[in-house]
C-alpha positions in Angstrom: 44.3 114.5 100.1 41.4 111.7 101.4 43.2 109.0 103.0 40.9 106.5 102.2 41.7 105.7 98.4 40.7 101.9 97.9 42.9 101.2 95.0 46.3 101.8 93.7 44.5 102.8 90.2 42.8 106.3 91.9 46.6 107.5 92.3 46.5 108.6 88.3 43.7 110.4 88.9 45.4 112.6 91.4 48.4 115.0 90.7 51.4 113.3 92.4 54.8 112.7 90.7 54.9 109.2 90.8 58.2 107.3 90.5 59.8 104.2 91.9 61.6 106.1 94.5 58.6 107.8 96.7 56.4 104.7 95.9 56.6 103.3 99.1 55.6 106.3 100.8 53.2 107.5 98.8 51.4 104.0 98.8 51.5 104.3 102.4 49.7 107.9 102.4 47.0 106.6 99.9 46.4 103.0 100.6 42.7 102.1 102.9 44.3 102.5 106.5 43.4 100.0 109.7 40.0 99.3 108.5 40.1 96.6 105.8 43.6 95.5 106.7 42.5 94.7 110.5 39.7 92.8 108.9 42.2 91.1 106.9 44.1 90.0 109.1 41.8 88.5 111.3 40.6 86.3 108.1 44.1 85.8 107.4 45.0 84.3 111.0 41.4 81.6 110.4 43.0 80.6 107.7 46.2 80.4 109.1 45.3 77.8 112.1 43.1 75.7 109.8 47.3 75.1 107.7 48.8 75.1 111.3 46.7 72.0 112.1 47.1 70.2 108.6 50.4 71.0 108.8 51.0 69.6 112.3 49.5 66.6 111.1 51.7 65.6 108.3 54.3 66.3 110.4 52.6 63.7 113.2 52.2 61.3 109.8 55.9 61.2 108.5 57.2 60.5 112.2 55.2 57.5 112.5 55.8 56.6 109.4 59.7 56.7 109.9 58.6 54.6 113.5 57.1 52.1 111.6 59.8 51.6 108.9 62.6 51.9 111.0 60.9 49.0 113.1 59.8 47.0 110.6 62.9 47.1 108.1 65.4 47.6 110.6 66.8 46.1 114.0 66.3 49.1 116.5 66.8 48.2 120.3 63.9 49.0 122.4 64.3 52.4 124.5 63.9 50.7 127.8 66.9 48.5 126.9 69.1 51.2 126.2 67.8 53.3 129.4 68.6 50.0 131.3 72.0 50.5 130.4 72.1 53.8 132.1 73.6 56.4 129.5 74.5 59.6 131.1 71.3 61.3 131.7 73.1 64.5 132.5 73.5 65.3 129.0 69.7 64.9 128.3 69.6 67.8 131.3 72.1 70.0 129.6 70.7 69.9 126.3 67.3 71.3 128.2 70.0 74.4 129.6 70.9 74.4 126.0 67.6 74.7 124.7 67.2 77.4 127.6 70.0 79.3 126.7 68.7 79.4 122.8 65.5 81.4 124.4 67.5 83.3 126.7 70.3 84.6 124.3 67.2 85.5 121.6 66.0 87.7 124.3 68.7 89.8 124.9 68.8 90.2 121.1 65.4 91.4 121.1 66.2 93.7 124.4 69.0 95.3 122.8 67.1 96.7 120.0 64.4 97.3 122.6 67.1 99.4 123.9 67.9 101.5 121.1 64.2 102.0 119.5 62.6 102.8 123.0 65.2 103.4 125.1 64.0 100.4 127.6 66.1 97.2 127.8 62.7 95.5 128.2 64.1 92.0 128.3 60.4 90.3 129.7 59.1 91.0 126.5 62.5 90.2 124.4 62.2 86.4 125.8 58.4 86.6 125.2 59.2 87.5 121.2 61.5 84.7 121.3 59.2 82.0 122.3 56.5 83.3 119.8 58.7 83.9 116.8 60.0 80.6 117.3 56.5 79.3 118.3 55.4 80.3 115.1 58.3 79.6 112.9 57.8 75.6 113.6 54.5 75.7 113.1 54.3 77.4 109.7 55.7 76.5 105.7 59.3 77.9 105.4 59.3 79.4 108.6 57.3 82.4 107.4 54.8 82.9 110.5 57.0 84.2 113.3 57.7 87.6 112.4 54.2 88.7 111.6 52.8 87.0 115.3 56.0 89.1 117.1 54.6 92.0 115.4 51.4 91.0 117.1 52.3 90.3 120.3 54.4 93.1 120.8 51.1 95.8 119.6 49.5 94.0 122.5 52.1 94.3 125.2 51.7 98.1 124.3 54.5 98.8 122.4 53.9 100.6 118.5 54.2 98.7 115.6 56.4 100.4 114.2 58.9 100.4 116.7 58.1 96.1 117.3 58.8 95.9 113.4 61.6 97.4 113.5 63.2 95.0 116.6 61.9 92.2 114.2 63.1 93.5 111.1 66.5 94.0 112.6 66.7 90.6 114.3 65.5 88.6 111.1 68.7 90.8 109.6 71.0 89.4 112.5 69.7 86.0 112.1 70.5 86.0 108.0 73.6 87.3 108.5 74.6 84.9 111.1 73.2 81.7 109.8 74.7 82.2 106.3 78.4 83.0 108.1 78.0 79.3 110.3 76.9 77.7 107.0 80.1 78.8 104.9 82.1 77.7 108.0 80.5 74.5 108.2 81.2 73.8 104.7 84.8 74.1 105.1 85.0 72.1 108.1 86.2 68.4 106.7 83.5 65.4 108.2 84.2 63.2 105.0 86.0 60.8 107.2 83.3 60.6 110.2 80.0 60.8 108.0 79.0 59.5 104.1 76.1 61.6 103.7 77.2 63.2 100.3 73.7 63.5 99.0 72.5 65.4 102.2 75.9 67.9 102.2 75.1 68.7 98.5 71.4 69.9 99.6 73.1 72.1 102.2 75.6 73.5 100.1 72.6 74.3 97.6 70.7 75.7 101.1 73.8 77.7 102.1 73.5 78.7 98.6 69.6 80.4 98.5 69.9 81.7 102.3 73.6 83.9 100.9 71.5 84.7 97.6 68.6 85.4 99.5 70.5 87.7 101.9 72.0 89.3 99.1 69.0 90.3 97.5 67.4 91.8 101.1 70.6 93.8 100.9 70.1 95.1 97.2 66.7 95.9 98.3 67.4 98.2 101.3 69.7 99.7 99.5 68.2 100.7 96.0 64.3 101.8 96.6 64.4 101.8 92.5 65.0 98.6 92.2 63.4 97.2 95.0 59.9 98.9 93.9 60.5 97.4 90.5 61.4 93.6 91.7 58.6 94.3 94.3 55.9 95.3 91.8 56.5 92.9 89.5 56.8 89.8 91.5 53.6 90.8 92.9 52.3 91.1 89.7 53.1 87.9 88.6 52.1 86.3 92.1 48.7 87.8 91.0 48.5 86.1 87.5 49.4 82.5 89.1 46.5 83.2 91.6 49.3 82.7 94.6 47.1 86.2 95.7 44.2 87.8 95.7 44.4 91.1 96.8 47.2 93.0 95.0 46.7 96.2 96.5 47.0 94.5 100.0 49.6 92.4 99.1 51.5 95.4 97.7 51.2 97.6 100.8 51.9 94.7 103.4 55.2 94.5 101.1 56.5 97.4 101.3 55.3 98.6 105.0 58.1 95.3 105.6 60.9 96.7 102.9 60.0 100.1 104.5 61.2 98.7 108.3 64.1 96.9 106.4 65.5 99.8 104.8 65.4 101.4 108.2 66.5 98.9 110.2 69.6 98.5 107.7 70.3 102.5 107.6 70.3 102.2 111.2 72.9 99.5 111.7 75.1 100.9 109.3 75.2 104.3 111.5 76.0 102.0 114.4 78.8 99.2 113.7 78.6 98.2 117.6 74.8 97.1 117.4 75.5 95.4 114.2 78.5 93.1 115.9 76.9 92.6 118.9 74.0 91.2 117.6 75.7 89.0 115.4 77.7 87.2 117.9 75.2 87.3 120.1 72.9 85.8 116.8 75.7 83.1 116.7 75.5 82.1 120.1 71.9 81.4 119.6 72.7 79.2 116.8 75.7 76.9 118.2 73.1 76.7 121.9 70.9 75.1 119.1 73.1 73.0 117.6 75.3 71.9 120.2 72.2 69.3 121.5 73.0 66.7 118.7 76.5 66.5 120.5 75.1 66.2 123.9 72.9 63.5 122.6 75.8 62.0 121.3 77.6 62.2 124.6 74.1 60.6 126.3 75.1 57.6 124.2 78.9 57.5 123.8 80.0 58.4 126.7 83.6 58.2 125.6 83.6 60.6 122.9 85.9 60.3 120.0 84.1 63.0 117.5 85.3 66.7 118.5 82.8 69.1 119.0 83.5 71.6 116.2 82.8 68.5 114.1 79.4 67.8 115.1 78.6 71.4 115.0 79.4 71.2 111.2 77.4 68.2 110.3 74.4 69.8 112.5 75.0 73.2 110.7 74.8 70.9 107.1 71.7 68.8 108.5 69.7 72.9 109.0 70.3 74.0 105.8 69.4 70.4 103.8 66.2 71.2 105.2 65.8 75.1 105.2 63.7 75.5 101.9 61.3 72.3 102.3 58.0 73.8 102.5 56.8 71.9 105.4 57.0 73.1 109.1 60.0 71.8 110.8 61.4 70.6 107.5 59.7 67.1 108.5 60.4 63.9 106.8 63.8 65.7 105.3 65.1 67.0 108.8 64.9 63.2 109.8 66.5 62.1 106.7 69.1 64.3 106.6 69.8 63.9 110.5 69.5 59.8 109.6 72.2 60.1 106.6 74.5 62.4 108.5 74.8 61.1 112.2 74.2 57.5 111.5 78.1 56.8 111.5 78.1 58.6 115.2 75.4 56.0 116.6 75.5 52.3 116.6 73.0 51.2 114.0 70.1 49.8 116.4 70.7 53.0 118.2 70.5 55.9 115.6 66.3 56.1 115.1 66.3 56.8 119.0 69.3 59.5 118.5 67.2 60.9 115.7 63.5 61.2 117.9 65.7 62.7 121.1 66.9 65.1 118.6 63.5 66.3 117.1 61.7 66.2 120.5 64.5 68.8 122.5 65.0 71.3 118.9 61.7 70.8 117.4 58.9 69.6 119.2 60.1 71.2 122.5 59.9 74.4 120.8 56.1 73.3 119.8 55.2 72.7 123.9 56.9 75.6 125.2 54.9 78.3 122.7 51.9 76.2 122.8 51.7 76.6 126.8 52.7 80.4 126.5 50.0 81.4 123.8 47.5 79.3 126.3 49.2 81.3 129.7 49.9 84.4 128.6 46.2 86.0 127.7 45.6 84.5 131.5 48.6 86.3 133.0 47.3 89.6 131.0 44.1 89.6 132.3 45.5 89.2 135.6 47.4 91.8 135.6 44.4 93.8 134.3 42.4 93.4 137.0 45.4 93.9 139.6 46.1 97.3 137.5 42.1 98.1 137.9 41.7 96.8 141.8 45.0 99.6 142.8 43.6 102.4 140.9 40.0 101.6 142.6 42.0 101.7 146.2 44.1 104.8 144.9 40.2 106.8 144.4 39.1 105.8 147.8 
């Protein structure tokens, strides 16, 4: 059979049984291999950082604009003033070994499934996946860039991409599974009597909503290869009528190389319960290390307390999902709202914009500096270690 068929069309042509059941195989065996997609993807990563930037810069636009309002329209107490008062700075230092333990615990979730696909707990390269993904995720619409640069990253630390899928394809499973668990919890968790942000817990029960539904569907998908080459085609197909795409074929084939690593990833955690819990608390761990900050910033600022925990945690939980389908990086301009409408009764009034910023710069922006720096160190640190690697061998001859 040539392996270098350009289009799906040449497949009728040929004298295969085509169904819906061995399409994604056989659309793997026929499909234009490295060649045009390697070139593809290099256009496709262009493109990408031209968005990043634009992107970025909205974001940049909507903070000042929420500076400039909030000091124009309302009193806000200048940030020297408040750090004249001496809040307890110690909780400004925890939430950084929070934000450190959100890395950390990502990585051993990455190393674990390191552990089963190549038998190396390679937990270096676990954190490094972590700061990328997340890199990635802030930077992009919807969060959709992190998987795809893991994928990348992990090629290059010379690890297959099919087995660096797979570890990404199983924690992107973890994370759904976990994220939609904390957000039914945190609806049920009564706040009605410390916040009035009924507008902003309606958009989260409507984001708890599409993440369940959403989850769902993934689940369907692995499950039923019928069904999921039917949705899979057709969605497509439409996606090509809006001119959303351009390349069907390519589309088609990154697709279901994806579904493909999902429907193993999912086979294999239902052979191994033990994986599947583990990563899920471990998922969850991740998630509260996240989300306990806004409580610690809290804490910086009311040093007495009076609002449990658990509390905080739910109103945090409600503020991620208000913002988890706006199609900006970040969720900008609504993660500020919503944070605005649900922790203002936690902060004095001339106090909450400051709350707010110290929020964004430890979960969002933080996230920003630390991939930015690693994306700028770590080609440095490779070619280091290439010439170290060369220098020994060149020793070892002599």
């Amino acid at each position: 059979m040539d392996r270098n068929v350009g289009t799906i069309k040449d497949l009728k042509y040929r004298r295969f049984k085509f169904s819906h059941s061995n399409f994604p195989t056989l659309l793997m065996m026929t499909y234009d291999k490295e060649g045009e997609l390697d070139r593809a993807h290099k256009a496709g990563e262009k493109k990408k950082k031209k968005t990043t930037w634009i992107f970025l810069l909205i974001n940049l636009v909507i903070v000042a604009g929420i500076f400039i309002y909030q000091f124009g329209f309302h009193k806000t107490r200048p940030l020297s003033e408040l750090f004249a008062e001496k809040p307890f700075y110690r909780f400004f230092f925890i939430s950084l070994g929070a934000m450190a333990l959100y890395y950390i615990i990502a990585g051993i979730c990455y190393s674990i499934l390191f552990k089963q696909t190549t038998g190396k707990f390679k937990f270096g390269l676990g954190l490094q996946l972590s700061i990328v993904g997340k890199y990635w995720d802030a930077i992009t619409p919807f969060s959709s860039g992190g998987q795809f640069a893991q994928v990348a990253h992990g090629r290059k630390k010379g690890v297959s991409g099919d087995k660096t899928t797979g570890v990404v394809v199983g924690k992107y499973m973890m994370n759904m599974i976990a994220f939609c668990l904390l957000g039914i919890v945190a609806l049920f968790i009564p706040i009605d009597t410390i916040t009035s942000g009924k507008i902003i817990k309606i958009l989260a029960a409507v984001g708890v909503g599409i993440n369940v539904l959403l989850t769902l569907f993934i689940w369907i998908v692995s499950t039923n290869r019928k069904l999921c080459a039917i949705i899979v085609i057709g969605g497509i197909k439409l996606l090509k009528k809006m001119h959303i795409i351009k390349n069907y074929n390519r589309a088609l084939y990154k697709s279901m190389r994806f579904i493909r690593q999902y429907q193993k990833a999912f086979k294999y955690f239902a052979k191994k319960p033990w994986v599947l819990i583990s990563e899920v608390l471990l998922t969850a761990l991740e998630l509260l290390a996240l989300n306990v900050v806004p409580f610690l910033i809290y804490l910086a600022f009311n040093p007495n307390g009076g609002v449990s925990v658990i509390t905080v945690f739910a109103m945090s939980f409600l503020c991620m999902f208000a913002t988890s389908y706006i199609p900006i990086p970040g969720g900008s301009g609504m993660a500020e709202i919503s944070f605005a409408a649900i922790f203002s009764t936690l902060f004095e009034p001339d106090v909450t914009f400051w709350g707010l910023i110290i929020w964004r710069i430890f979960t969002y922006y933080l996230v920003i500096v630390v991939g930015f720096v690693f994306t700028l160190i770590d080609p440095l640190l490779m070619k280091r270690a290439e010439k170290r690697k060369m220098s020994i061998e060149q020793k070892q001859k002599k």
